[in-house]
C-alpha positions as CSV (number, residue, x, y, z in Angstrom):
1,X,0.0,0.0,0.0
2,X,3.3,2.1,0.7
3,X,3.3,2.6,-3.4
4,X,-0.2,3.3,-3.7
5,X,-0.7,7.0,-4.1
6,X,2.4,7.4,-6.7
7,X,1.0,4.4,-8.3
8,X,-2.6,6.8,-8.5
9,X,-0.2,9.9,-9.8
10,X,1.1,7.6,-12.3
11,X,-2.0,6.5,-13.5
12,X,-3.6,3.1,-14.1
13,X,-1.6,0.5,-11.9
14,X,0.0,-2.1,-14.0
15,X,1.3,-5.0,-11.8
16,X,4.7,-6.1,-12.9
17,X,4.2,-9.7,-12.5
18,X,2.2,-12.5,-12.9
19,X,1.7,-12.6,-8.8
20,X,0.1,-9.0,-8.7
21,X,-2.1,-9.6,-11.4
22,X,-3.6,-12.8,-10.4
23,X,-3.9,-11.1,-7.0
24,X,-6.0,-8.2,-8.2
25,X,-7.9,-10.1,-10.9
26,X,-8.7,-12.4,-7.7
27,X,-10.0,-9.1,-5.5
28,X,-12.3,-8.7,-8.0
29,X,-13.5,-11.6,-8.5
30,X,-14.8,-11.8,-5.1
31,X,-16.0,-8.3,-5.6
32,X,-18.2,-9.4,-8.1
33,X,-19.3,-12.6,-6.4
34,X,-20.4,-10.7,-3.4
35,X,-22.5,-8.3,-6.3
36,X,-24.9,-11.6,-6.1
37,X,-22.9,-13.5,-8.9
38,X,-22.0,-17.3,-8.8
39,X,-18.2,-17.7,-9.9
40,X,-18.8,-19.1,-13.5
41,X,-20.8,-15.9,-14.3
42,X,-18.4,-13.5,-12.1
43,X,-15.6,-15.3,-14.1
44,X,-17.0,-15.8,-17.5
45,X,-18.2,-11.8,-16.9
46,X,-14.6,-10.2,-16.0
47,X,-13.2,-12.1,-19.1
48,X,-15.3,-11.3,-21.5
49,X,-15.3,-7.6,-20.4
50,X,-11.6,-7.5,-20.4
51,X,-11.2,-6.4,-16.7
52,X,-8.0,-7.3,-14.9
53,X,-8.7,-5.6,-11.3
54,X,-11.4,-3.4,-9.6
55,X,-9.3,-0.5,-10.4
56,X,-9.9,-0.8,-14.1
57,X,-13.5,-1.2,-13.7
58,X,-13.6,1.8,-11.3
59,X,-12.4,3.9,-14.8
60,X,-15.5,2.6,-17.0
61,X,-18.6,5.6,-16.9
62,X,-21.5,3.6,-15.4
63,X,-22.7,3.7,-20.0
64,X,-19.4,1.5,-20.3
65,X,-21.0,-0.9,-17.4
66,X,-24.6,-0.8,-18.5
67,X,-22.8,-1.5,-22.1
68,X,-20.8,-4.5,-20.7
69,X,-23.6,-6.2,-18.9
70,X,-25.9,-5.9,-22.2
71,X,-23.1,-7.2,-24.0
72,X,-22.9,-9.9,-21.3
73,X,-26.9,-10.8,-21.4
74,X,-26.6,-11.0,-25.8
75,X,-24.1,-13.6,-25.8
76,X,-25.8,-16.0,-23.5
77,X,-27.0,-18.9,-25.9
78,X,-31.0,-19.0,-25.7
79,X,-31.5,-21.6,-23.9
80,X,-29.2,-20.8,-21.0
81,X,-30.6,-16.8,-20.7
82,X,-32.8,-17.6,-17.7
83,X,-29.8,-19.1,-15.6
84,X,-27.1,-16.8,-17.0
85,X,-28.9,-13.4,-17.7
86,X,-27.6,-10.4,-14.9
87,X,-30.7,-8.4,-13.9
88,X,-31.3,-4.3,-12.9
89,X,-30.2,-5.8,-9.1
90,X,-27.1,-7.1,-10.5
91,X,-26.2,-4.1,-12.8
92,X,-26.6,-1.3,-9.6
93,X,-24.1,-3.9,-7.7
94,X,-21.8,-4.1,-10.1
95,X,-22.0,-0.3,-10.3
96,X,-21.6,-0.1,-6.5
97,X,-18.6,-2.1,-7.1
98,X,-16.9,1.1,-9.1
99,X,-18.2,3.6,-7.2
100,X,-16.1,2.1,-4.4
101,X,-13.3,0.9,-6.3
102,X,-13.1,4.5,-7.5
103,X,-13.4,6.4,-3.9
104,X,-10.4,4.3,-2.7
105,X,-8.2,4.8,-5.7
106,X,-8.9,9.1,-5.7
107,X,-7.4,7.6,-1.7
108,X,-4.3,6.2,-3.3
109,X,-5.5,2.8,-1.8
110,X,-6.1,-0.6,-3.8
111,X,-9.5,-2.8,-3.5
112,X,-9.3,-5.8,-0.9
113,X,-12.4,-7.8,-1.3
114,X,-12.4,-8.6,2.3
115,X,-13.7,-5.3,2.7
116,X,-16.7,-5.4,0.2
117,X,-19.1,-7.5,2.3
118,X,-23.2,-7.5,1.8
119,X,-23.6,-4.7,4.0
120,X,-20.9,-2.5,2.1
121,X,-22.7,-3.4,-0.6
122,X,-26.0,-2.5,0.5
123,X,-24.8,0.5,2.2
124,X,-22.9,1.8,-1.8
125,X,-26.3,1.6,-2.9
126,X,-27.9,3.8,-1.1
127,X,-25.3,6.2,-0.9
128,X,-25.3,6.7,-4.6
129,X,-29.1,6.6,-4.8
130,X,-28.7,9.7,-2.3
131,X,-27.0,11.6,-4.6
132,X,-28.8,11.2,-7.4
133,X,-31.6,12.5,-5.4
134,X,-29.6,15.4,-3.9
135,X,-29.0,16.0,-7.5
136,X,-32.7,16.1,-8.7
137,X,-34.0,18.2,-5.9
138,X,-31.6,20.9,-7.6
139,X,-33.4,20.9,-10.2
140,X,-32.5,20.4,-14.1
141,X,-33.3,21.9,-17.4
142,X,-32.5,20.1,-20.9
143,X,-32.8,23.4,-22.5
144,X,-34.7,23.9,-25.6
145,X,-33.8,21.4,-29.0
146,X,-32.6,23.3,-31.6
147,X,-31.9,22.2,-35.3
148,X,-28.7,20.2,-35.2
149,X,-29.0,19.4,-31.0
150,X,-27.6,16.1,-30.0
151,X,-31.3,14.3,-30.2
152,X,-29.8,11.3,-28.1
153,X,-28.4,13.5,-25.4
154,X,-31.2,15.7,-25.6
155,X,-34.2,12.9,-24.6
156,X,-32.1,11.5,-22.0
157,X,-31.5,15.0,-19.9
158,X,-35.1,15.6,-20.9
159,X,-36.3,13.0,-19.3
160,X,-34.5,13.5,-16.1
161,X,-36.1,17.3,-16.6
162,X,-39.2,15.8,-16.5
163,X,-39.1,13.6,-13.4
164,X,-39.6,16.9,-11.6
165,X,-42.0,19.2,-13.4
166,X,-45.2,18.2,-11.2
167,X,-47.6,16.4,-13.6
168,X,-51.1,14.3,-13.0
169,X,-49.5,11.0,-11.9
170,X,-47.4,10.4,-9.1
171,X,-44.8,13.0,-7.7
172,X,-41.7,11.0,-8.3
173,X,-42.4,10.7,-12.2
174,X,-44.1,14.1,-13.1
175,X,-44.4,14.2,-16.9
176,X,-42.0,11.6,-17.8
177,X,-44.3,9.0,-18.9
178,X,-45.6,10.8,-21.7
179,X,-42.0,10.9,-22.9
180,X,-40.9,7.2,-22.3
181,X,-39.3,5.1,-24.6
182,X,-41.5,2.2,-24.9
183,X,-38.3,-0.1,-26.6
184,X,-36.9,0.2,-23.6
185,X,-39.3,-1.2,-21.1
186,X,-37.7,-4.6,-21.2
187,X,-34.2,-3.0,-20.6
188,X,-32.3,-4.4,-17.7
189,X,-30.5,-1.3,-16.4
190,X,-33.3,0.9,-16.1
191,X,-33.4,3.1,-12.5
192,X,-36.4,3.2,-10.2
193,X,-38.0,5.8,-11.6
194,X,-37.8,4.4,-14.9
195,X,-39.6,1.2,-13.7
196,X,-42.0,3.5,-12.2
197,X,-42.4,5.2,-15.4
198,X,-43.2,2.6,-17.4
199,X,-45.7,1.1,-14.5
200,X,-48.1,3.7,-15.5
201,X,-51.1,3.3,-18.1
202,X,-50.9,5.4,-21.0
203,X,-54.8,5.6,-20.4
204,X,-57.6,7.4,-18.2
205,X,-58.2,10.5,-16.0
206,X,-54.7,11.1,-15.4
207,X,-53.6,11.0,-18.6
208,X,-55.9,13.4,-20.3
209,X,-55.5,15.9,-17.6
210,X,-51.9,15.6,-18.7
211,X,-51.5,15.0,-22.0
212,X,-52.0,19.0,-22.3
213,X,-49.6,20.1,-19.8
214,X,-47.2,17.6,-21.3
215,X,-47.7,19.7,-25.0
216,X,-47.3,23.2,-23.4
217,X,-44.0,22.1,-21.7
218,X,-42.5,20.3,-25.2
219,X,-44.0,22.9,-27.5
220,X,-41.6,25.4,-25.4
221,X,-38.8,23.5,-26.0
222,X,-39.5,23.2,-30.0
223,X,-40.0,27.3,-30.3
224,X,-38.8,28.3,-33.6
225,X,-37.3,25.6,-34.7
226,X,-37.7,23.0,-37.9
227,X,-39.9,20.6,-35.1
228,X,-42.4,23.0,-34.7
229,X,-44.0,21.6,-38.6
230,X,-43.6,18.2,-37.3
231,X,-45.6,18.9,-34.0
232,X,-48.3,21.4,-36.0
233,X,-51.1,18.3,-36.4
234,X,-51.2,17.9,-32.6
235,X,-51.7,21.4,-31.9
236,X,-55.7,21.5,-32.0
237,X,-55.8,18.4,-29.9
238,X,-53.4,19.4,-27.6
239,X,-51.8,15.9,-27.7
240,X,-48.3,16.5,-26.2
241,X,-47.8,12.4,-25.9
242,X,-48.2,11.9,-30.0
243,X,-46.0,15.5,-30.6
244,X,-43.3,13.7,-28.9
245,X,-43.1,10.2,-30.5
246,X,-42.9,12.2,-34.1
247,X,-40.5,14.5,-33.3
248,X,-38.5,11.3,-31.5
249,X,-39.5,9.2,-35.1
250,X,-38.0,12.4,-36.9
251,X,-34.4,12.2,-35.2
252,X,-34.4,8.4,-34.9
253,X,-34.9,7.9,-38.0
254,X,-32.9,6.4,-40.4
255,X,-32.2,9.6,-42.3
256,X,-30.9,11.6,-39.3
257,X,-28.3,8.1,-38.0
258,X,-26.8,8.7,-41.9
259,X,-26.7,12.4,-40.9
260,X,-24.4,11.6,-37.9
261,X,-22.4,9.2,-39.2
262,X,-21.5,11.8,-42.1
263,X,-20.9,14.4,-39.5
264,X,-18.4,11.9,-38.0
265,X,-16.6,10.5,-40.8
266,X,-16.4,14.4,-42.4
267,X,-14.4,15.5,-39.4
268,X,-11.2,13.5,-40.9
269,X,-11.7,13.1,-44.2
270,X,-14.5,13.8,-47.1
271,X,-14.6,9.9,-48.2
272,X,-13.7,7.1,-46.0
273,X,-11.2,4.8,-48.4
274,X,-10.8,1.6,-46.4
275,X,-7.6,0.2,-48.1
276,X,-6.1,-2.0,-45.3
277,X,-7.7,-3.8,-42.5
278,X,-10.9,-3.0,-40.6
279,X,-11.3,-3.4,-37.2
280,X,-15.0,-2.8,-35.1
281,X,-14.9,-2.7,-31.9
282,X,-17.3,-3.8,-29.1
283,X,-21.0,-3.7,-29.9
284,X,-22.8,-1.2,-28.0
285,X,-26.8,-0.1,-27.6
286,X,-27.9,3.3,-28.0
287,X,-31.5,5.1,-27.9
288,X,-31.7,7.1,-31.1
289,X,-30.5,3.3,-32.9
290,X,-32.4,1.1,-30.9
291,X,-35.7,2.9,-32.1
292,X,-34.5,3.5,-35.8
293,X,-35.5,0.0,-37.3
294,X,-37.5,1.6,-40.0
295,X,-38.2,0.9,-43.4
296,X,-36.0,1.9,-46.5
297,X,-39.1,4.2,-47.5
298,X,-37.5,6.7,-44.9
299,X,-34.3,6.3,-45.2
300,X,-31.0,7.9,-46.0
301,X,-30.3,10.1,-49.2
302,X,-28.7,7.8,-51.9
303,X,-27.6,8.0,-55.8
304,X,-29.6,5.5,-58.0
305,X,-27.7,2.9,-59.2
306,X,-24.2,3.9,-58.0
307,X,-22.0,1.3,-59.1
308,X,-18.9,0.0,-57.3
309,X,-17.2,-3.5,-56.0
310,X,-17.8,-5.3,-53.1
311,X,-14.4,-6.4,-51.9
312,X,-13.8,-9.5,-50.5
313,X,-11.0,-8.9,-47.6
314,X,-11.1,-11.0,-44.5
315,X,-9.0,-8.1,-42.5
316,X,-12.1,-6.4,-42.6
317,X,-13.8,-7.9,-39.2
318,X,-17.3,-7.4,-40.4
319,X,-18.7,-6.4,-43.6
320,X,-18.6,-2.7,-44.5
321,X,-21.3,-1.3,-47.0
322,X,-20.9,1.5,-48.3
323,X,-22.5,4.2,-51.1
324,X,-23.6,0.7,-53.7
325,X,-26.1,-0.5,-50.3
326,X,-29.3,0.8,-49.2
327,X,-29.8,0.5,-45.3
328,X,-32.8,-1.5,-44.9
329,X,-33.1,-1.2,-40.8
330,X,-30.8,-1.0,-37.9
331,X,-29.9,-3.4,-35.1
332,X,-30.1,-1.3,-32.8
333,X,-26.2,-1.6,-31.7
334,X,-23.4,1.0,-32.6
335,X,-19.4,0.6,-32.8
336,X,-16.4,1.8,-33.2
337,X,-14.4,1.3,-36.6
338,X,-10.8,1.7,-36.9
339,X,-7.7,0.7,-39.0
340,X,-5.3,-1.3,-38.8
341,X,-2.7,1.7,-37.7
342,X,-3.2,3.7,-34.4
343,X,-2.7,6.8,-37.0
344,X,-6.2,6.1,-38.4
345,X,-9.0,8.2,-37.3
346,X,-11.5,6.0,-35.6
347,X,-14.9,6.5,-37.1
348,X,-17.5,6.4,-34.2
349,X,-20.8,5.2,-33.8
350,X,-21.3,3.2,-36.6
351,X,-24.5,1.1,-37.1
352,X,-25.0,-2.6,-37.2
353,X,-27.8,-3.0,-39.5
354,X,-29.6,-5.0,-42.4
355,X,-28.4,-3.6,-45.8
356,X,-28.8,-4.5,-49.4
357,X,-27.1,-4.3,-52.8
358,X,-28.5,-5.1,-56.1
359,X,-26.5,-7.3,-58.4
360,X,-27.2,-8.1,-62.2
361,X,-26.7,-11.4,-63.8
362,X,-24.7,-12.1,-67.4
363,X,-28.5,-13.0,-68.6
364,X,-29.7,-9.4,-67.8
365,X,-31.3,-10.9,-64.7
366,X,-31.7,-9.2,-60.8
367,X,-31.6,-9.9,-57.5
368,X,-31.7,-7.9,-54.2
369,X,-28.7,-9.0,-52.2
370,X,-29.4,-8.6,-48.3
371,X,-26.8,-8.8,-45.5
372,X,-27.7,-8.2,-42.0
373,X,-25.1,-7.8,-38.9
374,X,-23.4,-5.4,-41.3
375,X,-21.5,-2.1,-40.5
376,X,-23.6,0.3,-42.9
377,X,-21.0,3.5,-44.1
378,X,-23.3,4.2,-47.1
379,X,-22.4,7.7,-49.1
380,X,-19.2,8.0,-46.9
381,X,-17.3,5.1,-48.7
382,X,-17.1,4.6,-52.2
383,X,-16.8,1.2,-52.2
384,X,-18.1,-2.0,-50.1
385,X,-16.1,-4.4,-48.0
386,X,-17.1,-8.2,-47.7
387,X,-15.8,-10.5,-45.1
388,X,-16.2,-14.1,-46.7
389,X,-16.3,-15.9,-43.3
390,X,-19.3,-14.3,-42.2
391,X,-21.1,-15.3,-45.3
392,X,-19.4,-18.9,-44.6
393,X,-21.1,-18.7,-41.0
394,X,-24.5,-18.8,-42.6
395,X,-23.4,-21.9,-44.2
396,X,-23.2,-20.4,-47.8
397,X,-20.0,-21.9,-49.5
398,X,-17.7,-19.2,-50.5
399,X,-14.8,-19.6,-52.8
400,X,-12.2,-16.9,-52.8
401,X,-8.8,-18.9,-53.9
402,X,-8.3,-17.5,-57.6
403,X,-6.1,-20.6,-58.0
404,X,-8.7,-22.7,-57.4
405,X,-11.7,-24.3,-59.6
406,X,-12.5,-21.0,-62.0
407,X,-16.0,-22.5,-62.5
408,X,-16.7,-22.1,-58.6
409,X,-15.0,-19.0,-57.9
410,X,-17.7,-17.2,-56.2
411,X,-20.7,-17.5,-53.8
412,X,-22.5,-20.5,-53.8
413,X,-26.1,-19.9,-52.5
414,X,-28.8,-22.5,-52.8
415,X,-30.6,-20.4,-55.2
416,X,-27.8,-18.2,-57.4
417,X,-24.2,-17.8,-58.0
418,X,-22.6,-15.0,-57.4
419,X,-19.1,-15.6,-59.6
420,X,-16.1,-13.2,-58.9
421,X,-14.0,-10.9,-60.9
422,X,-10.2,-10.3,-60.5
423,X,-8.4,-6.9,-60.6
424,X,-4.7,-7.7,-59.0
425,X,-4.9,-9.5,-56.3
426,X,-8.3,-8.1,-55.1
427,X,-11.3,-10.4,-55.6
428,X,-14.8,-8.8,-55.9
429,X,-18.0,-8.4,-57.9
430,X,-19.8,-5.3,-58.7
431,X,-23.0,-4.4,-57.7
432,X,-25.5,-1.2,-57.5
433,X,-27.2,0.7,-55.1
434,X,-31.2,-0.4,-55.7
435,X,-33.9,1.6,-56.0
436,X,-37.1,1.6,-54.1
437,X,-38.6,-0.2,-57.1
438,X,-35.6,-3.0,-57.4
439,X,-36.4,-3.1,-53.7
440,X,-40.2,-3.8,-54.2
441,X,-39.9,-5.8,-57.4
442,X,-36.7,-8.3,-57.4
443,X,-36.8,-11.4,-55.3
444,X,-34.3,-10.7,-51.9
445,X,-31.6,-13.1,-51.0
446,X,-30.3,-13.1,-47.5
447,X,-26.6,-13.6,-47.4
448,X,-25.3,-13.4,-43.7
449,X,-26.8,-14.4,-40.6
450,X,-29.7,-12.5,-38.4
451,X,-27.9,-13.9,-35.4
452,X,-26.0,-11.8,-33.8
453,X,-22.4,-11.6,-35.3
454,X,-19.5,-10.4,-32.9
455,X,-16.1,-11.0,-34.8
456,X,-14.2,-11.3,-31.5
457,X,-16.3,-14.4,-29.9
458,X,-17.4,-15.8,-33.1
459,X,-16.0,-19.4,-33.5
460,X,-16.1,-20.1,-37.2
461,X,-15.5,-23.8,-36.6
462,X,-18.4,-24.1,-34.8
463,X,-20.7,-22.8,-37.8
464,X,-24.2,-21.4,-37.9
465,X,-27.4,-23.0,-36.1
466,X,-29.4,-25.3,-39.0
467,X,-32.0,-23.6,-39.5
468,X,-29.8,-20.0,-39.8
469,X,-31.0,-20.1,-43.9
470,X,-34.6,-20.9,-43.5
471,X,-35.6,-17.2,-44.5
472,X,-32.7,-17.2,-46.9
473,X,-34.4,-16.6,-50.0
474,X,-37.7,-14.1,-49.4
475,X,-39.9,-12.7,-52.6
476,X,-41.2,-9.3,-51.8
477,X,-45.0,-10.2,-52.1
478,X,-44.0,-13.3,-49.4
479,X,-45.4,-11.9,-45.6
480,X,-41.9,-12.6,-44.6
481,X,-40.5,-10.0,-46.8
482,X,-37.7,-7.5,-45.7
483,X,-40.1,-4.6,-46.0
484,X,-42.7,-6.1,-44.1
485,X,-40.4,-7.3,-41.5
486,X,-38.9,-3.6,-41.4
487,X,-42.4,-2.2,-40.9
488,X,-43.2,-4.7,-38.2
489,X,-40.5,-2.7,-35.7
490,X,-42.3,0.9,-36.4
491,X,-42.7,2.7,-32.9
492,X,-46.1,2.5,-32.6
């Protein structure tokens, strides 16, 4: 302990030997057992997160946490998520957990599980719930939304503004149910208050005393800005709840997302040119993508017919498509992109979504190529990167050596071939950006898997479940279709 503090002015400690590592990774294993988890799930938890000691996880924001534990919870198989899944309980332990590892290391002092017993636990949780409350009775204010505002940012320090402007249901939520996010009900991080929120009928007395007071209050926020066209049908009603949810359809739609991930890209560079490996980093969920799984009818800006290759280049973690795809509906998970040099500017917040890319046969003939669990780039690159091992992990036979058999150089899929082309040593075919009308009138063939695909746990021996191709090849009149399925998700 003697080191401790100039260990803190240092920074992060890293233990010089095996001894001190195994030590702390040990302290916080018992730190997390005493959270309420039984040692497979502590162990198979701190692993998977990357987290060597409770110092480490005392430097993640309590997002990175929530982020970790989702993360966690999606990569349980199916059948095991009732015995393996971490609940809300589990997430504010774990949280307790950094807030104490990161009190004793502003001390200079290290974590020692001994300390961390039930009641310390207990006693953490209350403590922070204590100052979140000190912190509401302060009072906030979101401000108003302007053109351009940060939406996700925006709804989330609106809602906490919310919580205490007195309203017709209980004090602790004042107007905040007519803003909730009804996505996120199911969520297993939310607060209190948030489960409180979403407690409350939608319906009755209450709710049409409020429904007003709720308009008057947004309508404030929207003043003079683009919104207030968006919110004009509700005015005569007086219907704040409905205002809302199409301003919040507005800027989660899939037109906005595109709009941000321009912004991002355009801070570096005009055109992202990926010419060397690809690298996406941990899945995470966010609000404004979580509620964007919309059709292609309102989606992103795109040039009709743009013509470029899809690559085939394993370095590239995940498939990358870019200004020849349409995005057809997100995942609801983001990530970050980067090279394969720590020179390259990361791209943030990238979607994982379902995209598609028309490709023309020698015959004249068309089909709608669909791959979902992609990274979708769209006007920002000007070409498309394919990773042949995720197509392989929806047990479609791809055939990439240009050594090989000429006559099956190229995707096999039960139902087409897709044959390659050779410029140098880079393999690829060419396809287009589609249309809404190649969209509505050629036949869609999935490519890659629904499941979810996470290039660092994915075991490519292992394969894809049997039945991963039973939607593989969907018509657009079938009920199965990708537009219908799109238009299933629509926030009510």
């Amino acid at each position: 302990m003697a080191d401790a503090a100039g260990a803190e002015r240092a920074g992060p400690a890293e233990p010089n030997d095996g001894a001190n590592l195994a030590e702390a990774r040990h302290h916080l294993l018992l730190g997390i057992i005493t959270c309420g988890l039984p040692q497979p799930m502590a162990e198979r938890f701190i692993d998977e997160q990357g987290i060597a000691s409770a110092r480490e996880l005392s430097m993640l924001s309590d997002e990175e946490v929530e982020s970790a534990v989702k993360m966690y919870n999606h990569s349980i198989p199916t059948s095991r998520v009732r015995e393996l899944k971490l609940g809300i309980g589990h997430v504010k332990k774990i949280k307790a957990l950094k807030y104490h590892a990161a009190v004793l290391r502003m001390q200079g002092e290290e974590f020692v599980s001994d300390d961390w017993t039930r009641e310390a636990v207990t006693l953490t949780v209350a403590t922070m719930a204590a100052e979140v409350g000190e912190a509401d009775a302060k009072g906030f204010n979101a401000g108003p939304i302007k053109d351009g505002t940060d939406w996700p940012q925006w709804e989330s320090d609106y809602f906490v503004e919310l919580c205490g402007v007195k309203g017709t249901f209980t004090r602790a939520v004042g107007l905040a149910p007519f803003a909730r996010d009804d996505s996120r009900k199911d969520d297993v991080d939310l607060t209190e208050i948030e489960r409180e929120v979403f407690s409350i009928r939608l319906e009755g007395p209450e709710y049409d005393r409020g429904n007003p007071i709720f308009f008057r209050h947004f309508q404030n926020k929207v003043k003079g800005t683009s919104h207030e066209v968006i919110i004009a049908p509700f005015v005569s009603a007086q219907d704040g709840r409905n205002a809302f949810l199409a301003v919040r359809a507005h800027q989660n739609g899939v037109d906005q997302v595109h709009k941000r991930i321009a912004a991002v890209c355009t801070k570096s560079t005009k055109k992202v040119r990926i010419a060397a490996a690809v690298y996406s980093g941990p899945r995470r969920y966010a609000r404004e993508a979580k509620s964007a799984r919309l059709t292609y009818e309102r989606g992103p800006p795109y040039e009709s017919h743009y013509t470029a290759k899809c690559e085939l280049d394993t370095r590239a973690n995940t498939i990358c498509c870019g200004k020849n795809f349409r995005l057809l509906e997100t995942t609801g998970q983001l990530c970050q992109v980067s090279g394969f040099h720590s020179s390259m500017v990361a791209v943030n917040d990238v979607p994982v979504a379902t995209c598609a890319t028309l490709y023309t046969f020698e015959d004249g003939g068309k089909v709608i190529l669909v791959f979902h669990e992609a990274l979708y780039f769209g006007g920002t690159m000007d070409h498309s990167l394919i990773n042949p091992n995720q197509i392989r992990f929806n047990d479609i036979d791809v055939m990439d050596d240009p050594f090989g058999d000429p006559e099956a150089f190229g995707i096999q899929h039960e139902d087409c071939f897709i044959p390659f082309e050779l410029e140098g040593t880079t393999v690829y075919f060419d396809t287009k950006c589609p249309t809404d009308g190649d969209l509505e009138n050629y036949e869609h063939i999935v490519f890659t898997s629904s499941d979810p695909w996470d290039p660092r746990e994915v075991d490519l021996r292992r394969g894809s479940k049997p039945d991963a191709q039973q939607s593989a090849m969907l018509p657009h009149g079938d009920a199965r279709s990708m537009k219908q399925t799109a238009a299933a998700t629509l926030p009510a």
